[in-house]
C-alpha positions as CSV (number, residue, x, y, z in Angstrom):
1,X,42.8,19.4,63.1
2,X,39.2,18.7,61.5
3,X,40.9,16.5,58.5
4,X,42.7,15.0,61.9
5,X,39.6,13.5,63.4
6,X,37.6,13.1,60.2
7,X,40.4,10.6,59.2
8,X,40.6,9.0,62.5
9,X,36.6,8.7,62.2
10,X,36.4,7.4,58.7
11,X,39.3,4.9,60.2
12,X,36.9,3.7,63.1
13,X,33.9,3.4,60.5
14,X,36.1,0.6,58.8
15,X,37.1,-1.0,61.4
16,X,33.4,-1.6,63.3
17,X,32.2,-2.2,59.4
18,X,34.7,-5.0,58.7
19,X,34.1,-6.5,62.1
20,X,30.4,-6.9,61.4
21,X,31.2,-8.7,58.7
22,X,33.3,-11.5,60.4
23,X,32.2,-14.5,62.6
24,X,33.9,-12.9,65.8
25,X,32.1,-13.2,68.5
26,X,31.0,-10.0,70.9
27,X,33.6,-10.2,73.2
28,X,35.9,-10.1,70.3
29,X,34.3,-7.4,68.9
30,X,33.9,-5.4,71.8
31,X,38.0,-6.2,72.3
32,X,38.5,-4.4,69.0
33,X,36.0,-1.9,69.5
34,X,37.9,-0.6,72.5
35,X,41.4,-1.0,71.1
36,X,40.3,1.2,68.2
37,X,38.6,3.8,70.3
38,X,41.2,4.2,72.7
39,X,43.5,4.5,70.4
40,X,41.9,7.0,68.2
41,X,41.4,9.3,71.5
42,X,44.7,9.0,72.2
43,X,46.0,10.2,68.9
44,X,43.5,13.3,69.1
45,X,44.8,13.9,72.5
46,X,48.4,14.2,71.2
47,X,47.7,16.0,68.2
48,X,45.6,18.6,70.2
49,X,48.5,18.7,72.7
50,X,51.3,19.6,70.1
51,X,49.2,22.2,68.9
52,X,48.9,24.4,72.0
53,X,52.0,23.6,73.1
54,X,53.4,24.5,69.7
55,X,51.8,28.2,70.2
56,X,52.9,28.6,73.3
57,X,56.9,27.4,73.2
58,X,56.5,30.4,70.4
59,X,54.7,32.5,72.9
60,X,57.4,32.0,75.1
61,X,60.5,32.5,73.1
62,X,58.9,35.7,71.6
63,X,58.9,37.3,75.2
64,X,62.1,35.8,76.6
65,X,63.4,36.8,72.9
66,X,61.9,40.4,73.7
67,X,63.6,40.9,77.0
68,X,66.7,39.9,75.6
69,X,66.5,42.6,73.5
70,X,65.7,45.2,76.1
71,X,68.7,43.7,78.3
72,X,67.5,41.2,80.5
73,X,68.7,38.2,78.9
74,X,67.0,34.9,79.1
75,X,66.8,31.7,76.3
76,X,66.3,28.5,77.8
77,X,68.7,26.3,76.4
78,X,66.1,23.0,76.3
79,X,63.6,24.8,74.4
80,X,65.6,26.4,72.2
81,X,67.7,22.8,71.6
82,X,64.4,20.9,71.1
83,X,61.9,22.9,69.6
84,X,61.7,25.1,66.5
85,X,58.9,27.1,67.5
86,X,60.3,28.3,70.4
87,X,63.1,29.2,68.3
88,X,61.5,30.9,65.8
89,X,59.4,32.7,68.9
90,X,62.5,34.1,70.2
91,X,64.3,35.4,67.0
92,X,61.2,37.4,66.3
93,X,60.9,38.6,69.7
94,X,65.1,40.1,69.8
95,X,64.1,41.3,66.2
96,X,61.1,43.4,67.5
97,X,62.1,44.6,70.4
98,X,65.7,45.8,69.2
C-alpha cells in the first residue's frame, strides 16, 4: 500500500512540475491540478477498499467454511463465484473445522 501512494505522489509531483513549466494559465492549471488530485484519491480509495474487503470475503468464507464443517451448511454462491479470497477463506475453514 505505501509503494501505492508513493507512486501516485511521485506521479502528482510530475504532473504540478511539468505544468509550471508551460504557458497555461491558472485556471488551466488549477483544472489539472484538480483532475490529478481527484484522481489520485480516488485510486487510493479503491485500492484501500480491495484490501479490507479482500480480508474480510476471507474472513467470511473461513467461518461459513467452518460451520459447514460442523453441519450447518452455508457458501454463498456470489462470493464464492466472484472472489478467490472468499474461496480460499472457506476451504480452509471446512479443512479446520472437520
Amino acid at each position: 500500500m505505501k509503494k501505492f501512494i508513493t507512486k501516485v505522489a511521485l506521479s502528482g509531483v510530475l504532473v504540478l512540475s511539468g505544468l509550471s513549466m508551460t504557458g497555461c494559465t491558472d485556471f488551466q492549471n488549477g483544472l489539472v491540478t484538480g483532475t490529478a488530485v481527484g484522481v489520485a484519491g480516488t485510486m487510493i480509495a479503491k485500492e484501500s477498499s480491495n484490501s479490507n474487503n479482500s480480508k474480510s470475503y476471507y474472513d467470511a468464507g473461513y467461518d461459513n467454511g467452518c460451520s459447514s464443517a460442523n453441519g450447518r451448511w452455508y457458501k454463498s454462491k456470489s462470493r464464492w463465484r466472484n472472489y478467490a479470497s472468499y474461496r480460499n477463506g472457506w476451504r480452509n475453514g471446512y479443512k479446520r473445522c472437520r
